[in-house]
KEPA-659146 format. One record per residue (C-alpha): residue in one letter; z, x, y. Coordinates in steps of 0.5 Angstrom, whole numbers, always signed. Layout:
{pt 'A', {Z, X, Y}},
...
END
This chain:
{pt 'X', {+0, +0, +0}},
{pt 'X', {-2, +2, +6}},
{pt 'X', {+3, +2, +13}},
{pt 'X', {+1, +4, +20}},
{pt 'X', {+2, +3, +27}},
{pt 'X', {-4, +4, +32}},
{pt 'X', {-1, +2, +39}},
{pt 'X', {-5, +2, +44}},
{pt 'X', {-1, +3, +49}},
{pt 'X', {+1, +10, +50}},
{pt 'X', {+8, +8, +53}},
{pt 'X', {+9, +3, +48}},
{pt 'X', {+9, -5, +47}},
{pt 'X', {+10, -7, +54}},
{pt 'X', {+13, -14, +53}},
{pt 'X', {+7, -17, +55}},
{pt 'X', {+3, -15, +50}},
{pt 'X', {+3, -18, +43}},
{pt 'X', {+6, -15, +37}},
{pt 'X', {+2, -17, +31}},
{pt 'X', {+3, -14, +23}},
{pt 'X', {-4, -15, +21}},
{pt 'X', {-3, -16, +13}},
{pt 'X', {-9, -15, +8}},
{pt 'X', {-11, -14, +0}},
{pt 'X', {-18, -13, +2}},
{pt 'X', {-20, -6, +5}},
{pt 'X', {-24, -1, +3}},
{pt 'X', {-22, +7, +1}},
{pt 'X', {-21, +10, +7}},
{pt 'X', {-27, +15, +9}},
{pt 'X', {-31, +10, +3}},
{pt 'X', {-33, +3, +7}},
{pt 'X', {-38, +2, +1}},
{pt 'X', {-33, +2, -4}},
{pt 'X', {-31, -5, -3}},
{pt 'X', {-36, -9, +2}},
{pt 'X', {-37, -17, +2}},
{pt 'X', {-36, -21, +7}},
{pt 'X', {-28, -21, +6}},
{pt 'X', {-27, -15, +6}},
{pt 'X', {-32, -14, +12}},
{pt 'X', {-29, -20, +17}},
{pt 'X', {-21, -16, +15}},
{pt 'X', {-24, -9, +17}},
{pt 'X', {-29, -11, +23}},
{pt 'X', {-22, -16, +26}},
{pt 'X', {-17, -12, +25}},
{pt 'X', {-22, -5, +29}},
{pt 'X', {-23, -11, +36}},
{pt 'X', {-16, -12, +35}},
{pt 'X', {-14, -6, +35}},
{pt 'X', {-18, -5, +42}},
{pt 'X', {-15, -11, +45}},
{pt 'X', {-12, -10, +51}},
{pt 'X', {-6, -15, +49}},
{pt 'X', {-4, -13, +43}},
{pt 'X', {-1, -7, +39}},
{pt 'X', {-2, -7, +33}},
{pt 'X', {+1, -6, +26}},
{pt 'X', {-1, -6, +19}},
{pt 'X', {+0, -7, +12}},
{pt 'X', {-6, -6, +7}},
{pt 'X', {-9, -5, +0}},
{pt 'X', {-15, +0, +0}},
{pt 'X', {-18, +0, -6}},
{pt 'X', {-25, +0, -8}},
{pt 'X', {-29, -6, -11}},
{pt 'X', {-28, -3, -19}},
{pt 'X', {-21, -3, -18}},
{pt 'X', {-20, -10, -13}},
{pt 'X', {-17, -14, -18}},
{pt 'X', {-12, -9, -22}},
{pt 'X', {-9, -7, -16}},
{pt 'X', {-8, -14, -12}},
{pt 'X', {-3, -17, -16}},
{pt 'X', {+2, -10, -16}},
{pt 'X', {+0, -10, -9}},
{pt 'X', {+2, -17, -8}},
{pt 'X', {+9, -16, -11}},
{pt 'X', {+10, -10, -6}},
{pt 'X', {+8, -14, +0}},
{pt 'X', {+13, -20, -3}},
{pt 'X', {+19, -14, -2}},
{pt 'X', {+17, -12, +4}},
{pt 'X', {+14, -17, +8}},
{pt 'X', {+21, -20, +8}},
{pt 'X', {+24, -14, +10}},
{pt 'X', {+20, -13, +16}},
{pt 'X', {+20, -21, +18}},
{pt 'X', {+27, -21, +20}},
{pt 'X', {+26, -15, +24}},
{pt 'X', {+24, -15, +32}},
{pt 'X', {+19, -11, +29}},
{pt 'X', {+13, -16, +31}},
{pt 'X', {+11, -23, +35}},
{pt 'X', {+7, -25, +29}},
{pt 'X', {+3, -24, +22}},
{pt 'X', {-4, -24, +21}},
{pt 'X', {-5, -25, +14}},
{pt 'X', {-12, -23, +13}},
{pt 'X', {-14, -29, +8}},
{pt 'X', {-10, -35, +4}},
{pt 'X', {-9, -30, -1}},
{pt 'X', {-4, -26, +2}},
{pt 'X', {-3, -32, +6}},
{pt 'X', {+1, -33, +0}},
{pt 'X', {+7, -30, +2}},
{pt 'X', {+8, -33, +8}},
{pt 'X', {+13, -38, +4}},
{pt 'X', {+16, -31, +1}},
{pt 'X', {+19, -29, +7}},
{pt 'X', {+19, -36, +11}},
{pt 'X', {+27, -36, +11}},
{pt 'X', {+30, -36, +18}},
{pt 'X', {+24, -30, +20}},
{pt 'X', {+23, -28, +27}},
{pt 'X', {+16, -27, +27}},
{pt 'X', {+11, -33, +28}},
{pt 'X', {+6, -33, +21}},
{pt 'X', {-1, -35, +21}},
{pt 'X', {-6, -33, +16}},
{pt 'X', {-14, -34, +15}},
{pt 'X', {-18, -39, +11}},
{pt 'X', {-25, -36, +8}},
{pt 'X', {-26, -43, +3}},
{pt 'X', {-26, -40, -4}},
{pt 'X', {-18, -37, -3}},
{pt 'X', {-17, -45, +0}},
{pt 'X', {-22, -49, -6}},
{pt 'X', {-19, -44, -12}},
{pt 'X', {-19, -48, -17}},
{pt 'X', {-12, -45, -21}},
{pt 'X', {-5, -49, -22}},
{pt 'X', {-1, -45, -19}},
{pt 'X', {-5, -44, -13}},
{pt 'X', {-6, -51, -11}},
{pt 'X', {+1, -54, -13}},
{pt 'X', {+5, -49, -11}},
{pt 'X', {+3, -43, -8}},
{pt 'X', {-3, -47, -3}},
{pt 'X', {+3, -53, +0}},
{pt 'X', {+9, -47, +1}},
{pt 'X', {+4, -43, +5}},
{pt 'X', {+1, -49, +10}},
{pt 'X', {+10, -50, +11}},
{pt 'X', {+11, -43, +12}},
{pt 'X', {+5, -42, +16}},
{pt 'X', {+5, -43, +24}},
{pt 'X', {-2, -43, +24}},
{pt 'X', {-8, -44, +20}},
{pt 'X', {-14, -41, +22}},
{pt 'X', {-20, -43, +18}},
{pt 'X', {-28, -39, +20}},
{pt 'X', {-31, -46, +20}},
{pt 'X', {-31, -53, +20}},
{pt 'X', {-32, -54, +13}},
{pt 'X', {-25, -49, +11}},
{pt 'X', {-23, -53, +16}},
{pt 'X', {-23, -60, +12}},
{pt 'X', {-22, -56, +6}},
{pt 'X', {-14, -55, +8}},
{pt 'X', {-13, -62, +11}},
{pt 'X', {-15, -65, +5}},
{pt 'X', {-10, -61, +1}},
{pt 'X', {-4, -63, +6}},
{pt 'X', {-4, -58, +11}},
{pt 'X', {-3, -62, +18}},
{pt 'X', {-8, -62, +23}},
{pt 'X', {-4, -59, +29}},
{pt 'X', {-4, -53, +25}},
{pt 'X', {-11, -51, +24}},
{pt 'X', {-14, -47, +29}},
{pt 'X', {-22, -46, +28}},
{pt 'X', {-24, -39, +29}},
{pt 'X', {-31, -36, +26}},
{pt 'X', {-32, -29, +23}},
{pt 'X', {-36, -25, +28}},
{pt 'X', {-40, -19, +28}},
{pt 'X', {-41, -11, +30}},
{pt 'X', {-46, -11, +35}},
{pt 'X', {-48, -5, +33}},
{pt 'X', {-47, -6, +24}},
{pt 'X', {-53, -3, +24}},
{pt 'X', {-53, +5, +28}},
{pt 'X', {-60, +6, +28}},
{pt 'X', {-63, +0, +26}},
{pt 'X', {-71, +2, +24}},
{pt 'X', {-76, +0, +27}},
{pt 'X', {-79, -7, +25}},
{pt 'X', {-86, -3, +24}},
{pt 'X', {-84, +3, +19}},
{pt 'X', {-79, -2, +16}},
{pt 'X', {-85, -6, +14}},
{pt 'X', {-89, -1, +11}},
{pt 'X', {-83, +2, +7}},
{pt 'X', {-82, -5, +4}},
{pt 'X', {-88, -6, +3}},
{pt 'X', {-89, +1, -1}},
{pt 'X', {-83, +0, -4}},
{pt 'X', {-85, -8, -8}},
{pt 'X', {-93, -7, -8}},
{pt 'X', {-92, -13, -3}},
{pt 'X', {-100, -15, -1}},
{pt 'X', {-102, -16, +6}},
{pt 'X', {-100, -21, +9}},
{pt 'X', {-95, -22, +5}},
{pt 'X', {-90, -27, +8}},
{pt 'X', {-83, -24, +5}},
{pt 'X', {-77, -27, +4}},
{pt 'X', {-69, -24, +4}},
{pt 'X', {-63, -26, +0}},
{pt 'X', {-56, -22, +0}},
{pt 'X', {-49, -22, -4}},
{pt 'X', {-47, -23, -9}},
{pt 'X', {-51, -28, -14}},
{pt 'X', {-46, -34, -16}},
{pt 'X', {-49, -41, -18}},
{pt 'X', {-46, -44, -10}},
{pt 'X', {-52, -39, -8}},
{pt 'X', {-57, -43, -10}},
{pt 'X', {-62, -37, -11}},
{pt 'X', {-63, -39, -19}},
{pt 'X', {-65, -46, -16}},
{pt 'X', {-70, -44, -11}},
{pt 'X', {-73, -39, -16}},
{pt 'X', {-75, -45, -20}},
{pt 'X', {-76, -50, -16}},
{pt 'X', {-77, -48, -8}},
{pt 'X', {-83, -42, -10}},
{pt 'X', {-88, -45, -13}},
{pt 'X', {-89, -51, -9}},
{pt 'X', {-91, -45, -4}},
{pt 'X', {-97, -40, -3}},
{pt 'X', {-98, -34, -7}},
{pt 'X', {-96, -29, +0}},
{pt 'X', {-89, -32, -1}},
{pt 'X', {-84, -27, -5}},
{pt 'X', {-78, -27, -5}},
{pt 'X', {-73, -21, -5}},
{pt 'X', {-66, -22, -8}},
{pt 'X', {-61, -16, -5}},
{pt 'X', {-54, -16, -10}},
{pt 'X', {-51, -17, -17}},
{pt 'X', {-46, -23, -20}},
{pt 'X', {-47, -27, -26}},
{pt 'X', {-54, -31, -23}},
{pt 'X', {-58, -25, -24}},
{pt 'X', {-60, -27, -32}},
{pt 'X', {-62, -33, -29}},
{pt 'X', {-66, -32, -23}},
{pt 'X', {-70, -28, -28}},
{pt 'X', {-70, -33, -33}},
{pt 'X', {-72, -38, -28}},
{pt 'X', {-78, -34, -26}},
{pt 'X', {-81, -33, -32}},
{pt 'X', {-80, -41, -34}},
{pt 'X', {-84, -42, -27}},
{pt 'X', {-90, -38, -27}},
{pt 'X', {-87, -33, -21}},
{pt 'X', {-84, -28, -24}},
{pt 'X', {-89, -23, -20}},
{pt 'X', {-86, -25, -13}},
{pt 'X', {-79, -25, -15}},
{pt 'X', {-77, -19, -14}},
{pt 'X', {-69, -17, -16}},
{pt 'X', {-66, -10, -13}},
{pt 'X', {-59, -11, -16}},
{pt 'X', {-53, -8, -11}},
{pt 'X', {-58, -3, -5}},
{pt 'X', {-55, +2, +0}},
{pt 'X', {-54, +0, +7}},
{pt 'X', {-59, +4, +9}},
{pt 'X', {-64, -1, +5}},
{pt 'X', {-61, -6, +7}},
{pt 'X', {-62, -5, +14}},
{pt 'X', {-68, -3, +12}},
{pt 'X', {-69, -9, +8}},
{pt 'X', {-66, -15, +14}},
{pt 'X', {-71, -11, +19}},
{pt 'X', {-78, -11, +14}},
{pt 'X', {-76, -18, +12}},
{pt 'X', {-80, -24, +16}},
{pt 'X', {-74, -30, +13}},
{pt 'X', {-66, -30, +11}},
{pt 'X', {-65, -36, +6}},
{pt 'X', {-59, -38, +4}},
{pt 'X', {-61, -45, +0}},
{pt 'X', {-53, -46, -3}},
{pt 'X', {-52, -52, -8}},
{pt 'X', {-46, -56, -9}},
{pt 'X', {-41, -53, -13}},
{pt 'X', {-34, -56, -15}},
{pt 'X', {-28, -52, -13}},
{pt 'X', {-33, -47, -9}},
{pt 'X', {-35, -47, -3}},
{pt 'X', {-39, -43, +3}},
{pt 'X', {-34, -42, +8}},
{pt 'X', {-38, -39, +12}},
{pt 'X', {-43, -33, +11}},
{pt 'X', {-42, -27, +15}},
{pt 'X', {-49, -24, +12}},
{pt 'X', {-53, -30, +16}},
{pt 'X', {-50, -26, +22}},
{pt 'X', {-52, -19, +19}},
{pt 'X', {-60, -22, +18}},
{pt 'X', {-59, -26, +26}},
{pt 'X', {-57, -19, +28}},
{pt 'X', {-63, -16, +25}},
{pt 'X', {-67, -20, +29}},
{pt 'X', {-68, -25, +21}},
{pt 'X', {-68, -32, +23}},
{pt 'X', {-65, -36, +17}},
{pt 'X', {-67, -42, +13}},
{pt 'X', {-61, -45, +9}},
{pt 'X', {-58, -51, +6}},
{pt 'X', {-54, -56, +11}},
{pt 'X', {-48, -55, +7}},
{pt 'X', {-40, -53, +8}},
{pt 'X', {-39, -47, +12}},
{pt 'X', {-46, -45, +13}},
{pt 'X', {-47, -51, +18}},
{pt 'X', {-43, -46, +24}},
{pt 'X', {-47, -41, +23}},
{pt 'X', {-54, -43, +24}},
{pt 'X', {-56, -48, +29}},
{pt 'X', {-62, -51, +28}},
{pt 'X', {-69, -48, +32}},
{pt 'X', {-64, -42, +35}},
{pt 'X', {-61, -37, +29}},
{pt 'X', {-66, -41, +24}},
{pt 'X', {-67, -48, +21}},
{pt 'X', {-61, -52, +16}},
{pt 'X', {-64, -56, +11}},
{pt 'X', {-62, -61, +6}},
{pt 'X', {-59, -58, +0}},
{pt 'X', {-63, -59, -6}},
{pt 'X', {-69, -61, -3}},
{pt 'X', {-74, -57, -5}},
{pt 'X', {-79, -61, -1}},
{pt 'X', {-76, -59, +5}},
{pt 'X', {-74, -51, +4}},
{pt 'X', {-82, -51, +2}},
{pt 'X', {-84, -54, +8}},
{pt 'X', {-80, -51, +13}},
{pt 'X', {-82, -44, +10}},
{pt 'X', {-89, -45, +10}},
{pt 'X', {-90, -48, +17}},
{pt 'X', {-88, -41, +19}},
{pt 'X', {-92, -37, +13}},
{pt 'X', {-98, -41, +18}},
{pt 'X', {-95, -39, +25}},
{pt 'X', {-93, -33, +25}},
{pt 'X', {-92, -33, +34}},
{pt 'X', {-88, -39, +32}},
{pt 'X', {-84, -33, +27}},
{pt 'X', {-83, -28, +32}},
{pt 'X', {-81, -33, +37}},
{pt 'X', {-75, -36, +32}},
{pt 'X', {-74, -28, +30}},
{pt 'X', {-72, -26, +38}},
{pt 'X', {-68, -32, +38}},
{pt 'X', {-64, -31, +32}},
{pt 'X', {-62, -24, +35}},
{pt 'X', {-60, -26, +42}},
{pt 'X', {-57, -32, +39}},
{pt 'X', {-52, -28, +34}},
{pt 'X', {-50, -23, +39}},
{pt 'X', {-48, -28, +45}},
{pt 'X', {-44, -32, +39}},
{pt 'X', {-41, -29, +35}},
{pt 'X', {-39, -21, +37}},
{pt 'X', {-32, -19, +34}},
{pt 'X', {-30, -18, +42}},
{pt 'X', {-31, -25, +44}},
{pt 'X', {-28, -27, +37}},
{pt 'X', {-22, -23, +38}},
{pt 'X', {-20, -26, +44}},
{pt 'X', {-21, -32, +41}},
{pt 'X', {-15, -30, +35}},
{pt 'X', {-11, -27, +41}},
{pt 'X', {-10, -34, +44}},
{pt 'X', {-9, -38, +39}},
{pt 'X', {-4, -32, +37}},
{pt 'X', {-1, -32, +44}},
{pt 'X', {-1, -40, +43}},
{pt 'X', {+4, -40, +37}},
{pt 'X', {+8, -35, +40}},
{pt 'X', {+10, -38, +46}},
{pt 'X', {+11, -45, +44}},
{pt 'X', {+17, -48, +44}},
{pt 'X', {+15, -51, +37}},
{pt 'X', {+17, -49, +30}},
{pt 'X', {+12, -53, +25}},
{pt 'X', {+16, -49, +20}},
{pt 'X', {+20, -52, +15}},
END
């Protein structure tokens, strides 16, 4: 577990500076930011870097660094430290509030909820809230929404997803995840990106390519899309899937079931330099998510990484993913599973690309004017200061 103080005022916290202890279980190695990246793990570790250059807070951290191949061993063993720990640095004057980094963490709020000084406030994602254990929607999920003062889901969706399982409404705060304006150092140029994607898939002149990013679950919809939404459009549509999970076998099955096996092209997990590659060379995001029950699209950081990128994104009118997009500015949303739908709004820009280069400046500008971490900061900061400095304990 890692413990740290980065105050930023070389005095000390003065009283008019916020005092928050940053809990998470989702950084990477130091010095290795790849050997544990998605879309948690980047919100934690962006957020918690604009906190900590935020002129009102002094910040402090409790952290588990572990790389994706050991995430899941180690969470538990950390979570039982934190228990410890967390109880102990509640009663102190140590903080104003804890910052709990997702509900899985959040947790420990009903842990370290008696008689604390320190205000509590936890991150909802969607799946840490719709995860369909027992123990973790009987017990666990009700303790923290008493213990916790604040509740701050990414989207509306999560939003709902906690009021429907008891937490009260005066509670839930909506903040977005955000992004680093510059997540991408040096991005390639649009130009040379192209070409090296084109080199890389034998992609055919003219080809209008398609990007998808993450990990290959069933809510994704790649599978779906592979067998129900490519064949309705031309052959100079292909389709990139960029990531691991256990879809994979069954996008490739349902490539070969359709006919398409040949525009489909499956890269597995890619470096950052390819993907920044990738987003830069690719004409469309698409995120054609389904309907899973007990899982759910929180939000989707990686919309925000293709919006950056200058990608607008098509994508299923669903959950979390109705915050992110905003039809005709960052892309388009479209009914889920309605492949009609997805196949029309995409080769209306297979056949326009002016229109496609219009929509692809929007998205960026768009992105950046949006969701920067600066302005979501600030936007964590004062439902934080809010909490603090009321004369209400929701607690009980």
């Amino acid at each position: 577990m890692e413990s740290s103080s980065h105050p930023r005022d070389p005095l000390g916290a003065s009283a008019n500076k916020l005092r928050v202890l940053f809990v998470t279980h989702s950084f990477p190695p130091a010095g290795r930011p790849l050997d544990n990246v998605g879309g948690m793990q980047r919100v934690a570790a962006d957020l918690h870097a604009a906190l900590g250059m935020h002129p009102r807070v002094t910040l402090t951290t409790l952290a588990l660094r572990s790389a994706a191949r050991w995430y899941e061993l180690r969470t538990f063993p950390f979570l039982v430290r934190l228990t410890w720990d967390l109880a102990r640095r509640v009663r102190t004057d140590s903080a104003d509030v804890v910052l709990f980094s997702s509900m899985v963490t959040g947790v420990m709020s009903a842990m370290a909820a008696r008689r604390p000084r320190a205000h509590m406030a936890a991150i909802a994602h969607g799946r840490d809230v719709t995860l369909e254990r027992a123990l973790h929607q009987r017990v666990w999920l009700p303790r923290s929404f008493r213990a916790l003062d604040a509740l701050m889901p990414v989207s509306s969706a999560t939003a709902q997803a906690l009021t429907d399982r008891g937490a009260e409404p005066a509670r839930v705060h909506v903040v977005p995840n955000g992004i680093d304006p510059g997540r991408f150092t040096a991005p390639p140029a649009r130009s040379l990106a192209r070409s090296a994607v084109e080199g890389d898939l034998g992609l055919p002149p003219g080809a209008l390519l398609l990007l998808a990013v993450g990990r290959q679950v069933r809510r994704k919809g790649i599978a779906w899309f592979t067998a129900s939404v490519i064949p309705r459009l031309g052959p100079e549509v292909h389709l990139v899937v960029a990531g691991e999970g256990p879809e994979v076998e069954a996008i490739r099955e349902a490539a070969d079931t359709a006919g398409v096996a040949g525009r489909i092209h499956l890269l597995g997990r890619v470096s950052e330099e390819r993907l920044a590659t990738l987003l830069a060379g690719a004409d469309l995001f698409v995120m054609p998510n389904v309907p899973v029950p007990g899982d759910m699209e929180g939000f989707g950081v990686v919309m925000l990484e293709a919006g950056l990128a200058g990608l607008a994104t098509v994508a299923s009118d669903l959950e979390g993913i109705r915050d992110v997009i905003t039809d005709g500015a960052n892309g388009h949303l479209v009914p889920p599973l309605d492949a009609a739908a997805f196949a029309e709004c995409i080769a209306r820009y297979a056949g326009d690309r002016d229109a496609l280069e219009r929509l692809s400046a929007s998205a960026r500008e768009h992105v950046v004017s949006t969701f920067s971490w600066s302005a979501v900061a600030e936007q964590y900061v004062l439902v934080l200061e809010s909490i603090v400095r009321s004369p209400t304990r929701y607690r009980s």
